[in-house]
PDB file of N, H, CA, C and O in Angstrom:
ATOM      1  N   UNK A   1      81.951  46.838 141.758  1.00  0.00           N
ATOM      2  CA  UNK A   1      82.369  45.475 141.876  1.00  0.00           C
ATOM      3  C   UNK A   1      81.782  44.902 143.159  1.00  0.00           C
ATOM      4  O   UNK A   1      81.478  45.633 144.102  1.00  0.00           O
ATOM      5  N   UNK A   2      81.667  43.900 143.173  1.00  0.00           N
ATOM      6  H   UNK A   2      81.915  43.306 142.407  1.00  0.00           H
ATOM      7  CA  UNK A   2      80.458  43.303 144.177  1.00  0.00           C
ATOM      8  C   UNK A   2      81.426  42.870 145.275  1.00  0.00           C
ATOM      9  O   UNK A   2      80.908  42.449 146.310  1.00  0.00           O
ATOM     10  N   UNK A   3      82.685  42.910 145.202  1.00  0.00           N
ATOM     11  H   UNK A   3      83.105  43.251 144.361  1.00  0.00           H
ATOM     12  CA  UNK A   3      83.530  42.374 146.232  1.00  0.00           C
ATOM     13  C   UNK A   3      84.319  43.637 147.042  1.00  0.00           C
ATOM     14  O   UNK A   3      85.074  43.646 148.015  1.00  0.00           O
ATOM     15  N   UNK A   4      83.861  44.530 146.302  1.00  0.00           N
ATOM     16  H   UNK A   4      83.248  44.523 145.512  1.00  0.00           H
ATOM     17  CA  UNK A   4      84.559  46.247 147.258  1.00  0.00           C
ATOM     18  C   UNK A   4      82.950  46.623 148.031  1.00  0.00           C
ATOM     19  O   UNK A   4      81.733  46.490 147.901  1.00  0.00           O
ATOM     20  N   UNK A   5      83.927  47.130 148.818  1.00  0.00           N
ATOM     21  H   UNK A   5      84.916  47.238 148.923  1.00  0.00           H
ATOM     22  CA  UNK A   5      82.614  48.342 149.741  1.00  0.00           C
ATOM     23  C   UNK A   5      82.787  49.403 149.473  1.00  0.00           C
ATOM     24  O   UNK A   5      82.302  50.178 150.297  1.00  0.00           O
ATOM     25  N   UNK A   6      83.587  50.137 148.150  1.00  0.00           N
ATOM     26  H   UNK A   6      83.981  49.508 147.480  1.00  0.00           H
ATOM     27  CA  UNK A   6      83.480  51.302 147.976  1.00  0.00           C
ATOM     28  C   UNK A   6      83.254  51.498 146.179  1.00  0.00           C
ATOM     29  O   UNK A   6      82.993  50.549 145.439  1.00  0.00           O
ATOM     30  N   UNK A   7      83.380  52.579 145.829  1.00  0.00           N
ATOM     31  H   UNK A   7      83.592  53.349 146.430  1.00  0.00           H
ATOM     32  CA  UNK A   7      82.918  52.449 143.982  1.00  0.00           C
ATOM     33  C   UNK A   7      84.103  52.716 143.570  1.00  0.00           C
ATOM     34  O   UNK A   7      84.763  53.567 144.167  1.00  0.00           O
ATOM     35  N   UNK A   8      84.667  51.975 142.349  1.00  0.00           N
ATOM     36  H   UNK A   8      84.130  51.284 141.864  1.00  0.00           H
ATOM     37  CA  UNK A   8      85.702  52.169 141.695  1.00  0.00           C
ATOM     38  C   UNK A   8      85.797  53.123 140.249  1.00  0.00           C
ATOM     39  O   UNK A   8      84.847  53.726 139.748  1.00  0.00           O
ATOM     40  N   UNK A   9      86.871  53.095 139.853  1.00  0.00           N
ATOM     41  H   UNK A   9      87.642  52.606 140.260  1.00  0.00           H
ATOM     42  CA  UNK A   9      87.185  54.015 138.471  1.00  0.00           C
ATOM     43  C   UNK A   9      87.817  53.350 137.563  1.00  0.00           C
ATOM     44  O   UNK A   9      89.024  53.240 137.781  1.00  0.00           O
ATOM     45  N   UNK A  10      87.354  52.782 136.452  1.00  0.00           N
ATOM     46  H   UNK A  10      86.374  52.871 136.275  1.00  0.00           H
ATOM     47  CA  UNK A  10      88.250  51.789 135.962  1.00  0.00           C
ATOM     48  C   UNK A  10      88.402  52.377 134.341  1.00  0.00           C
ATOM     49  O   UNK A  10      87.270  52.671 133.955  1.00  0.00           O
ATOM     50  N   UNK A  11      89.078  52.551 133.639  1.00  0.00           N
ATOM     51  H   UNK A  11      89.997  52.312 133.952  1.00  0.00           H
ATOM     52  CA  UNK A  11      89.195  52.910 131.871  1.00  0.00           C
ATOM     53  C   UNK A  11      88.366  51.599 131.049  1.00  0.00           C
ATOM     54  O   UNK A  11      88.475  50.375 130.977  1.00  0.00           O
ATOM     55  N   UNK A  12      87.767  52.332 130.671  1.00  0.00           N
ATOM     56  H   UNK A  12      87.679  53.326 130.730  1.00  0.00           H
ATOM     57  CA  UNK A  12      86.707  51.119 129.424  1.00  0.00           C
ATOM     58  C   UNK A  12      87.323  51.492 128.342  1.00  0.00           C
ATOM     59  O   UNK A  12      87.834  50.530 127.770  1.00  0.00           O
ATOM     60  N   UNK A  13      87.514  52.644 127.743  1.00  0.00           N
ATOM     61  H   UNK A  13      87.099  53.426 128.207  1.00  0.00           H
ATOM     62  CA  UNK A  13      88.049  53.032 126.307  1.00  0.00           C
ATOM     63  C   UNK A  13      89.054  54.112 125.942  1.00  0.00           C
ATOM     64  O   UNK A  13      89.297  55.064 126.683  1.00  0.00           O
ATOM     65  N   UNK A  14      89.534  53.944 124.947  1.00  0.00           N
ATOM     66  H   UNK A  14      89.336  53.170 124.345  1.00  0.00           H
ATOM     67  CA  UNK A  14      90.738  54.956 124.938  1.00  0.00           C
ATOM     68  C   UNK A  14      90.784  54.893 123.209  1.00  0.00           C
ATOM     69  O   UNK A  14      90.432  53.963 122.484  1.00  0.00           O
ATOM     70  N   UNK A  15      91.274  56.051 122.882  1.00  0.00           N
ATOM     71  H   UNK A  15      91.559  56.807 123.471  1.00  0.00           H
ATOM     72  CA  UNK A  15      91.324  56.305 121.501  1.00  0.00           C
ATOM     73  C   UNK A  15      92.597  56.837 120.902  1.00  0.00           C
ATOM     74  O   UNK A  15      93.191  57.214 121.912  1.00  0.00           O
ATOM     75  N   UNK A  16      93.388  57.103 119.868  1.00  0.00           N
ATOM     76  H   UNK A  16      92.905  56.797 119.048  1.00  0.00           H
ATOM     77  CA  UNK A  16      94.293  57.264 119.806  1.00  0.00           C
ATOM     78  C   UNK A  16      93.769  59.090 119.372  1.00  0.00           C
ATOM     79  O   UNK A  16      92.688  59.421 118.886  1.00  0.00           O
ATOM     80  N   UNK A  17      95.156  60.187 119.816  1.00  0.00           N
ATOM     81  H   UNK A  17      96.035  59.919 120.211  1.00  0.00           H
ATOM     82  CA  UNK A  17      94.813  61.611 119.492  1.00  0.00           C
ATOM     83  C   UNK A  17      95.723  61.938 118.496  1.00  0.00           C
ATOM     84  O   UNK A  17      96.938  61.892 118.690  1.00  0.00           O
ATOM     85  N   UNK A  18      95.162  62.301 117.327  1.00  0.00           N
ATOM     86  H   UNK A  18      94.175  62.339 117.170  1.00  0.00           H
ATOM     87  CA  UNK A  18      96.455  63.030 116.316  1.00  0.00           C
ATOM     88  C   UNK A  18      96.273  64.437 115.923  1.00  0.00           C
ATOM     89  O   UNK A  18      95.229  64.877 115.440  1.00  0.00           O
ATOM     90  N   UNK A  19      97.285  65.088 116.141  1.00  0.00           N
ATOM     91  H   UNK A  19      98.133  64.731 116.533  1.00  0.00           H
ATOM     92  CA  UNK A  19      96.777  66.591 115.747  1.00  0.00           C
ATOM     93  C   UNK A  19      96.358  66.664 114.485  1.00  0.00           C
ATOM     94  O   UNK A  19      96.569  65.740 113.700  1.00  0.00           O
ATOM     95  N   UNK A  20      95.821  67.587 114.199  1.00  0.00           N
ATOM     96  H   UNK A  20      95.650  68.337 114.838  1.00  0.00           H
ATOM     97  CA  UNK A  20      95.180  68.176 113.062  1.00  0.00           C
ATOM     98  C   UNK A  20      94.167  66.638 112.064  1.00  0.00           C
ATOM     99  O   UNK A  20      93.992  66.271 110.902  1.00  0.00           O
ATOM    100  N   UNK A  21      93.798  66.249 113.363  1.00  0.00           N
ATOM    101  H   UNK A  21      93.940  66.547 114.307  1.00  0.00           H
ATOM    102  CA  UNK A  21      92.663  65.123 112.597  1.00  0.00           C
ATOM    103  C   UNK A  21      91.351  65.521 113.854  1.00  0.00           C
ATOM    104  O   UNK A  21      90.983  66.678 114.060  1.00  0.00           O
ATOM    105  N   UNK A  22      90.866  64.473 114.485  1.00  0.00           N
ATOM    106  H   UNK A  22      91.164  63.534 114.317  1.00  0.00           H
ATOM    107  CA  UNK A  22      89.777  64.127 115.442  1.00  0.00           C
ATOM    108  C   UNK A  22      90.157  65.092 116.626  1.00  0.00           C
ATOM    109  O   UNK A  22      91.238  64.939 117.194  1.00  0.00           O
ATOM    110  N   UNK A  23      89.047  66.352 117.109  1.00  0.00           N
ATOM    111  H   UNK A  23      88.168  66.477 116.647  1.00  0.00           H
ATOM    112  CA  UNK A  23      89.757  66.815 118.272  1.00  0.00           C
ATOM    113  C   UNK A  23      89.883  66.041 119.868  1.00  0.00           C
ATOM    114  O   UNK A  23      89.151  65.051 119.869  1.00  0.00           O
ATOM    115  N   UNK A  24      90.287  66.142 120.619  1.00  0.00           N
ATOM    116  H   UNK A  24      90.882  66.946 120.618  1.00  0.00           H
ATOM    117  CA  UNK A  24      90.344  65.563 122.034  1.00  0.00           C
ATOM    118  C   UNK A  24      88.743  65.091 122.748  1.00  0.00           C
ATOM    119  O   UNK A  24      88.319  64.054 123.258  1.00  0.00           O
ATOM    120  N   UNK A  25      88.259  66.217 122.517  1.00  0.00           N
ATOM    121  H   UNK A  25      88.603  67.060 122.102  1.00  0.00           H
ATOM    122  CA  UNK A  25      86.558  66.850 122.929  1.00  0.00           C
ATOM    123  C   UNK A  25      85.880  65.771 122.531  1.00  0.00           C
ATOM    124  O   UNK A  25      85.296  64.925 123.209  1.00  0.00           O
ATOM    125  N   UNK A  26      86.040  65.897 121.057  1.00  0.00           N
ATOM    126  H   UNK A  26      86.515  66.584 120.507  1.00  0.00           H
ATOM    127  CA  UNK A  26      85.267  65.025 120.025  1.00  0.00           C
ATOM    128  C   UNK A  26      85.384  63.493 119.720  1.00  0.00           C
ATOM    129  O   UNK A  26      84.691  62.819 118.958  1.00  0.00           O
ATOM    130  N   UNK A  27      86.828  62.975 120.803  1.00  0.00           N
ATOM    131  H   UNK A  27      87.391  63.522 121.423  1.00  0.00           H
ATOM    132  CA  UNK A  27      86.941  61.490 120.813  1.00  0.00           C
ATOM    133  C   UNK A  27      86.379  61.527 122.167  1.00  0.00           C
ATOM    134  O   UNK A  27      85.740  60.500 122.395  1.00  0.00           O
ATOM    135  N   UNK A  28      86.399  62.431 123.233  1.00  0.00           N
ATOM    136  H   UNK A  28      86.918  63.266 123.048  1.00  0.00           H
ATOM    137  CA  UNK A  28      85.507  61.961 124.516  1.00  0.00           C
ATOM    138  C   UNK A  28      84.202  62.058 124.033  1.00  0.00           C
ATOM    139  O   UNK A  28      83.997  60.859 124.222  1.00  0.00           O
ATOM    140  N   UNK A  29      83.172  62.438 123.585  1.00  0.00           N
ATOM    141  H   UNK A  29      83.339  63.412 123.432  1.00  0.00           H
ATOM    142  CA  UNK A  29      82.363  62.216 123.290  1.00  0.00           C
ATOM    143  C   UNK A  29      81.869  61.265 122.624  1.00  0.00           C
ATOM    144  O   UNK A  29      80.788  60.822 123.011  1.00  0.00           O
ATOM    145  N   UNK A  30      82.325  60.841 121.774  1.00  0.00           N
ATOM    146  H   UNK A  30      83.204  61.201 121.459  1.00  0.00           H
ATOM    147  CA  UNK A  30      82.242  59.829 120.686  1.00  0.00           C
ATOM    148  C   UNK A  30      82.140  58.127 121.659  1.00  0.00           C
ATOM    149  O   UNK A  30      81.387  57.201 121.359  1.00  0.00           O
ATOM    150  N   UNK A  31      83.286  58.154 123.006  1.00  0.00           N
ATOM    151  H   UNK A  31      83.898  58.906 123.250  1.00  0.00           H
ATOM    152  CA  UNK A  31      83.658  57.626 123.416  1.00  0.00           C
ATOM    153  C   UNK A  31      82.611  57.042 124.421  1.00  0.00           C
ATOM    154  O   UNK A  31      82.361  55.852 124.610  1.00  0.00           O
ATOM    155  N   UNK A  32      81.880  58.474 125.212  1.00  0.00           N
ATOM    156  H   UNK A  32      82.083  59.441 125.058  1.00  0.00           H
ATOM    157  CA  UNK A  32      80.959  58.434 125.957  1.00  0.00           C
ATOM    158  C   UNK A  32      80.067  57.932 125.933  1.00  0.00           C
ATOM    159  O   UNK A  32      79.455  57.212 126.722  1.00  0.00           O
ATOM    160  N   UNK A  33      79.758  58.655 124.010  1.00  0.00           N
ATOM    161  H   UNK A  33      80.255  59.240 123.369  1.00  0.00           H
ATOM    162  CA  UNK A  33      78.293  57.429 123.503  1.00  0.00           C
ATOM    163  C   UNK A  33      78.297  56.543 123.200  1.00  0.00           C
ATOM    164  O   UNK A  33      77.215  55.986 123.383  1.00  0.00           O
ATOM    165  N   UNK A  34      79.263  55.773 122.603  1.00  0.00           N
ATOM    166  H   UNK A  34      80.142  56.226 122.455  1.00  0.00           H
ATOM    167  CA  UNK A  34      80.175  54.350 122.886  1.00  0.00           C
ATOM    168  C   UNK A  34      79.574  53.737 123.782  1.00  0.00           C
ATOM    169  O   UNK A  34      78.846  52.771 123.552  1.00  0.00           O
ATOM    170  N   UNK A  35      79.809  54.244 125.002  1.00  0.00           N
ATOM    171  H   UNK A  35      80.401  55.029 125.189  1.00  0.00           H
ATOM    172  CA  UNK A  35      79.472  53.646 126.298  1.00  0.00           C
ATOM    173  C   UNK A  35      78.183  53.707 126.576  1.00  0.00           C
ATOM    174  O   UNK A  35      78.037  52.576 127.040  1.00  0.00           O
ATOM    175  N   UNK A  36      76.973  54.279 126.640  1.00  0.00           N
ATOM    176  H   UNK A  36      77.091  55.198 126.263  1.00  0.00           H
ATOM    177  CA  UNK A  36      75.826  54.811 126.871  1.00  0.00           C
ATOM    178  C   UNK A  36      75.024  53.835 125.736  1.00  0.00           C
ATOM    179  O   UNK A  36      73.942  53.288 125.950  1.00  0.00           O
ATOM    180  N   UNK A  37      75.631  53.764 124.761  1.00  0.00           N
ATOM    181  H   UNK A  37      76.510  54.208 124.587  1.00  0.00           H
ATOM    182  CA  UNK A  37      74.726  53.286 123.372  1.00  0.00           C
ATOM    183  C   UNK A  37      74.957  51.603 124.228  1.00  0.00           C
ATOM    184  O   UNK A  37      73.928  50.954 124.420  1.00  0.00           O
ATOM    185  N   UNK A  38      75.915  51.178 124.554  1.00  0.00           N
ATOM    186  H   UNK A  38      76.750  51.705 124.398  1.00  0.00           H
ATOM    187  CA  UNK A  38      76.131  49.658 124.895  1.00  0.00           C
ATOM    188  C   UNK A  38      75.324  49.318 126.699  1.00  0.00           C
ATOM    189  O   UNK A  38      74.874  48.283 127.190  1.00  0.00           O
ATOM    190  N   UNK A  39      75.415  50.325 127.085  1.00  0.00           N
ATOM    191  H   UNK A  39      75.780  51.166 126.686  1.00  0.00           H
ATOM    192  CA  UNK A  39      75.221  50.240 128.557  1.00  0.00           C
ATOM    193  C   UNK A  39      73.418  51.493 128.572  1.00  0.00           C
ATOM    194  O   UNK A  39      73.330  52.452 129.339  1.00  0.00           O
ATOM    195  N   UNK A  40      72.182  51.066 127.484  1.00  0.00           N
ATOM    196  H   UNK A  40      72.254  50.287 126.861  1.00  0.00           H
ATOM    197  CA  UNK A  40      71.147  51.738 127.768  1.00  0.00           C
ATOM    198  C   UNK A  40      70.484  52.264 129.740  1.00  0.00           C
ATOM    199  O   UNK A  40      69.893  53.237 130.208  1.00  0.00           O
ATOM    200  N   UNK A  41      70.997  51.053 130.261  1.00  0.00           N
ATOM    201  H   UNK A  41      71.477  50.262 129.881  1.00  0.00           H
ATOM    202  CA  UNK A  41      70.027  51.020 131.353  1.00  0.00           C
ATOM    203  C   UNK A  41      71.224  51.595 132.399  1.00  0.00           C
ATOM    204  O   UNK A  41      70.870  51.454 133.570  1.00  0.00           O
ATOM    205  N   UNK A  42      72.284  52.083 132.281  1.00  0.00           N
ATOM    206  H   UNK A  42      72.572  52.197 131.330  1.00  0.00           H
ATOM    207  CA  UNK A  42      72.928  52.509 133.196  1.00  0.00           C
ATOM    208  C   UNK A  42      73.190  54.038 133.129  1.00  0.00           C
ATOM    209  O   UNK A  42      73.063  54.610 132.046  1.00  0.00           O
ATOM    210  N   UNK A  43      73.473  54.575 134.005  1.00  0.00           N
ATOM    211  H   UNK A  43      73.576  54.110 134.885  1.00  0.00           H
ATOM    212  CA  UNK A  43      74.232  55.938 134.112  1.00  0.00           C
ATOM    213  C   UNK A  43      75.461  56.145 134.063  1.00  0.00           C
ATOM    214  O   UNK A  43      76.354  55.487 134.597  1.00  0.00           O
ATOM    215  N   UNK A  44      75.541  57.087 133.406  1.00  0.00           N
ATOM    216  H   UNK A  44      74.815  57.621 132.972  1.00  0.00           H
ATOM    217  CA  UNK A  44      77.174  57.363 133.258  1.00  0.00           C
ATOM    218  C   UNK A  44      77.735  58.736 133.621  1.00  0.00           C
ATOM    219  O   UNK A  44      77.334  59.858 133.310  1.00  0.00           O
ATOM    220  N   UNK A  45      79.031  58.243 134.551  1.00  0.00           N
ATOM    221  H   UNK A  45      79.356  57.332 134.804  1.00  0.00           H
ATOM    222  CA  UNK A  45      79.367  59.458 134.879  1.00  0.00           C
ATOM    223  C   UNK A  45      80.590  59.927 134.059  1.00  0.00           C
ATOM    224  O   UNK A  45      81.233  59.025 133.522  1.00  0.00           O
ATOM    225  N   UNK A  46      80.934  60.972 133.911  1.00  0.00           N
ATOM    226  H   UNK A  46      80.411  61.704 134.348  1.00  0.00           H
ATOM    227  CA  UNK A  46      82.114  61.399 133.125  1.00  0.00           C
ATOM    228  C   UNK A  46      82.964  62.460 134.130  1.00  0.00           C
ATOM    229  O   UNK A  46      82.532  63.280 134.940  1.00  0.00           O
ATOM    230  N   UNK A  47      84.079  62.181 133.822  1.00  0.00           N
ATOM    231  H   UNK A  47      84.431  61.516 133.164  1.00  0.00           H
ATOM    232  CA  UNK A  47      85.054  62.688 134.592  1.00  0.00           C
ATOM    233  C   UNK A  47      86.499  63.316 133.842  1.00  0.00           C
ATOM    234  O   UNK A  47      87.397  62.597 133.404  1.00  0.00           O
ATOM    235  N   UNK A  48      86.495  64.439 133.816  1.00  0.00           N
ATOM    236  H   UNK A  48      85.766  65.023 134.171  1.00  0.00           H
ATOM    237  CA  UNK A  48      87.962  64.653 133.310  1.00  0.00           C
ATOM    238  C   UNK A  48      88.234  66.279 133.855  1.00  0.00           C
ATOM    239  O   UNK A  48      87.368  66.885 134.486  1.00  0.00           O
ATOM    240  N   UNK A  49      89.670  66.923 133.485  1.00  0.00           N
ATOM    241  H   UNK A  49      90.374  66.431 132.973  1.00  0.00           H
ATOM    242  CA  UNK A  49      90.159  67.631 133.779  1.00  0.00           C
ATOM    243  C   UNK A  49      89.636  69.326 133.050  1.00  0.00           C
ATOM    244  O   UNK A  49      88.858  69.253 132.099  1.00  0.00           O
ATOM    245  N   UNK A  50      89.934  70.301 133.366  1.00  0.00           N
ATOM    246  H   UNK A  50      90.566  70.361 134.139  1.00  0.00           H
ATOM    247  CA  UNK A  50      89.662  71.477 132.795  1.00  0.00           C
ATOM    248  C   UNK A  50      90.180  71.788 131.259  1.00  0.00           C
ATOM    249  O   UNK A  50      89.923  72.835 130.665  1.00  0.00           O
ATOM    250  N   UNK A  51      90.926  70.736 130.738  1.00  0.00           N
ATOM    251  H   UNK A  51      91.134  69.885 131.221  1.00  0.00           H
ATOM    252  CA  UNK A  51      91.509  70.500 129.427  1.00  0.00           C
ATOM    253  C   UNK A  51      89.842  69.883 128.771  1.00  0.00           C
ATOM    254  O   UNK A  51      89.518  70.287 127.654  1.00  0.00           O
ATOM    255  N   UNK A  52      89.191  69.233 129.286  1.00  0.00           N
ATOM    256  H   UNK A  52      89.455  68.905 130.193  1.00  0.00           H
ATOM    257  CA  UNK A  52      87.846  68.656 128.650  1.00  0.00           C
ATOM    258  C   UNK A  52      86.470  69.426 128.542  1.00  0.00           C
ATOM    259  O   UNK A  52      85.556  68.903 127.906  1.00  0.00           O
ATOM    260  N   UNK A  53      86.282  70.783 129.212  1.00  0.00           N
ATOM    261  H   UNK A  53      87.025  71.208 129.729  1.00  0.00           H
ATOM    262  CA  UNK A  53      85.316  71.494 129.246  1.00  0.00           C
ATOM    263  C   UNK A  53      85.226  72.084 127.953  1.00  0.00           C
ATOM    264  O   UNK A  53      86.193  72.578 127.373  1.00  0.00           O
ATOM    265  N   UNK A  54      83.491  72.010 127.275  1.00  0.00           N
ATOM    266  H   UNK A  54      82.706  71.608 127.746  1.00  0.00           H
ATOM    267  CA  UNK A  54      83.432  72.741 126.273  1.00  0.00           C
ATOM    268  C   UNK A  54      81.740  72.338 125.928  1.00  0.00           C
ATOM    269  O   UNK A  54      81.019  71.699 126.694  1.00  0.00           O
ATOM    270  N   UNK A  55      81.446  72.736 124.953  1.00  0.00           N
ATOM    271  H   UNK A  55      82.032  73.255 124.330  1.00  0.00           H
ATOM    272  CA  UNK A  55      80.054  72.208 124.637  1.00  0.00           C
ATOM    273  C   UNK A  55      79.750  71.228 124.029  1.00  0.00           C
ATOM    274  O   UNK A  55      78.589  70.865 123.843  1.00  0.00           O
ATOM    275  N   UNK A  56      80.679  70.700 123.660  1.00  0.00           N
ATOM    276  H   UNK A  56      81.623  70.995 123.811  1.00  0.00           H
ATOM    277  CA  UNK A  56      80.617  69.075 122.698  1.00  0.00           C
ATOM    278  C   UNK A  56      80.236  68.082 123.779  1.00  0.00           C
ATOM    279  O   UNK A  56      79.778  66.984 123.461  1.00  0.00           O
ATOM    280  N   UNK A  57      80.400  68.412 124.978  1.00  0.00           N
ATOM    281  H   UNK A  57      80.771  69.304 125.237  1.00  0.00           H
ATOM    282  CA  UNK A  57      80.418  67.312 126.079  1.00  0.00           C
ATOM    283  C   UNK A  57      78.869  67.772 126.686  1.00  0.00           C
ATOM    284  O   UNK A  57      78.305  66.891 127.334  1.00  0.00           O
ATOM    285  N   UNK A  58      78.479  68.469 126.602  1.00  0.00           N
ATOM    286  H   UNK A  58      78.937  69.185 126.075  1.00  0.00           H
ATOM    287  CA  UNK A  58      77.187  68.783 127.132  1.00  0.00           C
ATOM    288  C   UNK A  58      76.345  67.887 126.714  1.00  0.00           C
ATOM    289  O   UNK A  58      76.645  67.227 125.719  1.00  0.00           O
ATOM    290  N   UNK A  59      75.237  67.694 127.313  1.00  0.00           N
ATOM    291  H   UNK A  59      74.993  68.230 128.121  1.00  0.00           H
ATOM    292  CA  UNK A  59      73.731  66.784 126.330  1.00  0.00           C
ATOM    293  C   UNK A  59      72.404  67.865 127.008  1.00  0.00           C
ATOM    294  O   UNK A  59      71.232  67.685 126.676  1.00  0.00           O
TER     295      UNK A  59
END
């Protein structure tokens, strides 16, 4: 934001989780490229907890 002197963290998307449908992994991802597919010219960082590690999140 052009009015901070430092970088922020803000939620762009959120998905709903139901068991035994879409896994957790597989809506962050989905989510990620969401973001990446709309935002070509930027970088994206991803951030989450040891509940999110796996290979679906890799590229």
């Amino acid at each position: 934001m052009p009015f901070l002197t430092r970088p922020v963290c803000l939620p762009a998307l959120a998905r709903l989780w139901r068991p035994k449908h879409t896994g957790k992994i597989a809506l962050a991802r989905e989510m990620t490229e969401l973001l990446a597919a709309h935002f070509p010219d930027r970088t994206l960082h991803k951030v989450g907890d040891a509940a999110y590690v796996g290979e679906h999140l890799r590229y």
